[in-house]
C-alpha positions in Angstrom: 14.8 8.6 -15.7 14.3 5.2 -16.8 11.7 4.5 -19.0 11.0 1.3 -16.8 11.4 2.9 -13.9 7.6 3.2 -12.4 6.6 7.0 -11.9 4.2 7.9 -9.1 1.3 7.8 -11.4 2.3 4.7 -13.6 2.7 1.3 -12.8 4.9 -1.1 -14.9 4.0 -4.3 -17.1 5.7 -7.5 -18.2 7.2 -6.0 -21.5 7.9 -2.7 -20.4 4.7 -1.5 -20.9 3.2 1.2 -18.1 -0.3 2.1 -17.0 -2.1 4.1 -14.6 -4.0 3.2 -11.9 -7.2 3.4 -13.4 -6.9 1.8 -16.3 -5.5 -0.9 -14.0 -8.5 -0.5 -12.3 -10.8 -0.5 -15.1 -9.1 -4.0 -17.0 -9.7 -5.3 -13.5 -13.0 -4.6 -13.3 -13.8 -5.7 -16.7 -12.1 -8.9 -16.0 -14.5 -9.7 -12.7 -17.5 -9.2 -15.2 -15.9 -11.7 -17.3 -15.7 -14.1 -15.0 -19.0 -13.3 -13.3 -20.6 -13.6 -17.2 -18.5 -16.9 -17.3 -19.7 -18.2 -14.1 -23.6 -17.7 -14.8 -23.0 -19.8 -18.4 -21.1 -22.8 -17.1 -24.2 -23.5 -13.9 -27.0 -22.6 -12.9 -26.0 -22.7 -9.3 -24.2 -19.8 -9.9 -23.5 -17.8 -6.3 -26.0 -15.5 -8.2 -28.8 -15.2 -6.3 -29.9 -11.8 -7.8 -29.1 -13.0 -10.9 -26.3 -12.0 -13.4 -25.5 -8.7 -13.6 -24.3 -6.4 -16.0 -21.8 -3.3 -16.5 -24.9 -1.3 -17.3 -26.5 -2.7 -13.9 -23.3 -1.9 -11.9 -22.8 2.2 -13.2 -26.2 2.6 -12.3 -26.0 1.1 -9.3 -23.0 3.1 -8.9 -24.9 6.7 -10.0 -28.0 5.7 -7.2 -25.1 5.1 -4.6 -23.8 8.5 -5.4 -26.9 10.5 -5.1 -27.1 9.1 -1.7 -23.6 10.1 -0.7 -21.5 6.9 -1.5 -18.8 6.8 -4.0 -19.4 2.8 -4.5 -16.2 2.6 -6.6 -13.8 3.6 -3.7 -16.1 2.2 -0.8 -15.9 -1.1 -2.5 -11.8 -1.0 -2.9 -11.8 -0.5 0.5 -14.0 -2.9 1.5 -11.8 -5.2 -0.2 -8.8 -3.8 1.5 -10.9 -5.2 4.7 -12.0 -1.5 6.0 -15.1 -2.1 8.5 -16.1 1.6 8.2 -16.4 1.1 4.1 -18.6 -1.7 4.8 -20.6 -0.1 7.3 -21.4 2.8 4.4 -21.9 -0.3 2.4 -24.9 -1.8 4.5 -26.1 1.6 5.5 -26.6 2.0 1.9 -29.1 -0.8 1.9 -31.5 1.7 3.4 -32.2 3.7 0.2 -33.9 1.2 -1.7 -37.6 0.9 -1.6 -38.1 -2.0 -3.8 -36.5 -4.7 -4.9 -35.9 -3.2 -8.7 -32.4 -3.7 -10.4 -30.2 -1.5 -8.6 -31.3 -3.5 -5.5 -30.7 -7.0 -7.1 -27.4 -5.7 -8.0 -26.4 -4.1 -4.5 -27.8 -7.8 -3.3 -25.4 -9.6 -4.8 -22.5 -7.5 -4.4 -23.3 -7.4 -0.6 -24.2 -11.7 -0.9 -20.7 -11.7 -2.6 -18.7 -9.5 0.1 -20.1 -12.3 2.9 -18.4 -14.7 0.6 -15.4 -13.0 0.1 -14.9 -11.6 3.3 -16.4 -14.3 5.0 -13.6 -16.1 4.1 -10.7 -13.0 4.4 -11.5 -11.5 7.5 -14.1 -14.2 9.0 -18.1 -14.5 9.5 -17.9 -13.4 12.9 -15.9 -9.8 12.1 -17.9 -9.3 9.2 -21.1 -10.0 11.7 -19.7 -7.7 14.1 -19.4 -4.4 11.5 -23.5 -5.6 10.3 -24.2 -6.2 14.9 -22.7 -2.2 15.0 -25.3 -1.0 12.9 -28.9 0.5 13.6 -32.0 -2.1 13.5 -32.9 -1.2 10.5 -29.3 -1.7 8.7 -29.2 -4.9 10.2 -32.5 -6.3 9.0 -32.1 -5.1 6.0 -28.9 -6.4 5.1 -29.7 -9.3 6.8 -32.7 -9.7 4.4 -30.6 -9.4 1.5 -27.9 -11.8 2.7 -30.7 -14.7 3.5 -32.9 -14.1 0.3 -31.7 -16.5 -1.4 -32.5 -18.9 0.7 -36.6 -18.1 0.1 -36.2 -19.5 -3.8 -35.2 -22.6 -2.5 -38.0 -25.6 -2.4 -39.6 -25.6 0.7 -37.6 -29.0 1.7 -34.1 -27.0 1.1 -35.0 -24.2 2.6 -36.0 -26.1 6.2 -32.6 -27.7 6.2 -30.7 -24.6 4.8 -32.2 -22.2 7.5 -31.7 -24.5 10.4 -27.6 -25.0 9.3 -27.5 -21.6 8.4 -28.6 -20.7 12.2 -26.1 -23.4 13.7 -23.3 -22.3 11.3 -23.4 -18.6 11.6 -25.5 -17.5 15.1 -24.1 -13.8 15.0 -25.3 -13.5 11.6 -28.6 -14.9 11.6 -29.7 -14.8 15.5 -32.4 -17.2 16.9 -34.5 -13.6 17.2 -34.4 -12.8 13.5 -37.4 -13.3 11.2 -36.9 -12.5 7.4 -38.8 -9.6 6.1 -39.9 -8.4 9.1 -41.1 -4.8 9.5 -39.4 -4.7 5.7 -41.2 -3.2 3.1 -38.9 -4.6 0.6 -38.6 -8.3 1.8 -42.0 -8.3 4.0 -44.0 -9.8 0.6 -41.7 -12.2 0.5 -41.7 -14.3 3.5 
């Protein structure tokens, strides 16, 4: 065989170097922290509403999501690969956290980040209709993550934010929905 020949379990490099999957997958994901850590130092309007997080924050995010069931690590490659059902798991997950410690800041901002992302990939209204399939409670809370950020806002932003907020994404954030409501988590905070 070739030595630059790709095997089944290596992938090939400018240079003729190989690797394997995951250490694809791990340069990648220390590459996102990179930029994430770049992003919270250049502005403080930062798409970080949770605030920065770190690779210590994200494995044990990743250990709580797999005592509840969810391997994070593949549900979040798939939810990048635009599967509804992995970001269905993905807001269902929302459900386990009773306070808003760091593995919920961190789970905030990766599901604040997926609207962003997949806002943009597979559109508002899709993603709205995966959070519209859920139980009541999967969508409040996820809805209350998602609009959180818009409570540390000034009282003067926040009256114009929420009102375009409602006219630009009604599936999202419908005339009937109240932050925090019947939401231990969020409840304090409204």
């Amino acid at each position: 065989m070739n030595p630059t020949t790709p095997t089944p379990t290596t992938l090939p490099w400018p240079g003729g170097r190989t690797s394997t999957p995951k250490k694809i997958m791990k340069k990648y994901i220390a590459c996102i922290f990179a930029l994430v850590s770049l992003v919270g130092c250049a502005t403080k309007d930062d798409g970080m509403p949770y605030g920065n997080f770190t690779e210590t924050d994200m494995a044990g995010l990743t250990q709580f999501a797999k005592i509840q069931g969810l391997d994070l690590e593949v549900e979040g490659r798939n939810l990048y690969a635009k599967d509804k059902s992995a970001l269905a798991r993905i807001f269902r997950l929302s459900l386990a956290f009773k306070t808003l410690d760091r593995n919920a800041q961190t789970y905030g901002q990766i599901v604040y980040s997926s609207l962003l992302n997949l806002g943009e990939t597979m559109g508002v209204e899709e993603y709205s209709r995966v959070l519209d399939a859920q139980d009541p409670e999967v969508r409040q809370r996820v809805r209350d993550f998602l609009y959180y950020p818009m409570t540390r806002l000034s009282r003067e932003a926040r009256a114009h934010n929420v009102q375009q907020v409602r006219v630009d994404y009604p599936t999202l954030f419908p005339t009937d929905y109240q932050f925090g409501q019947n939401d231990p988590i969020f409840k304090k905070l409204s």
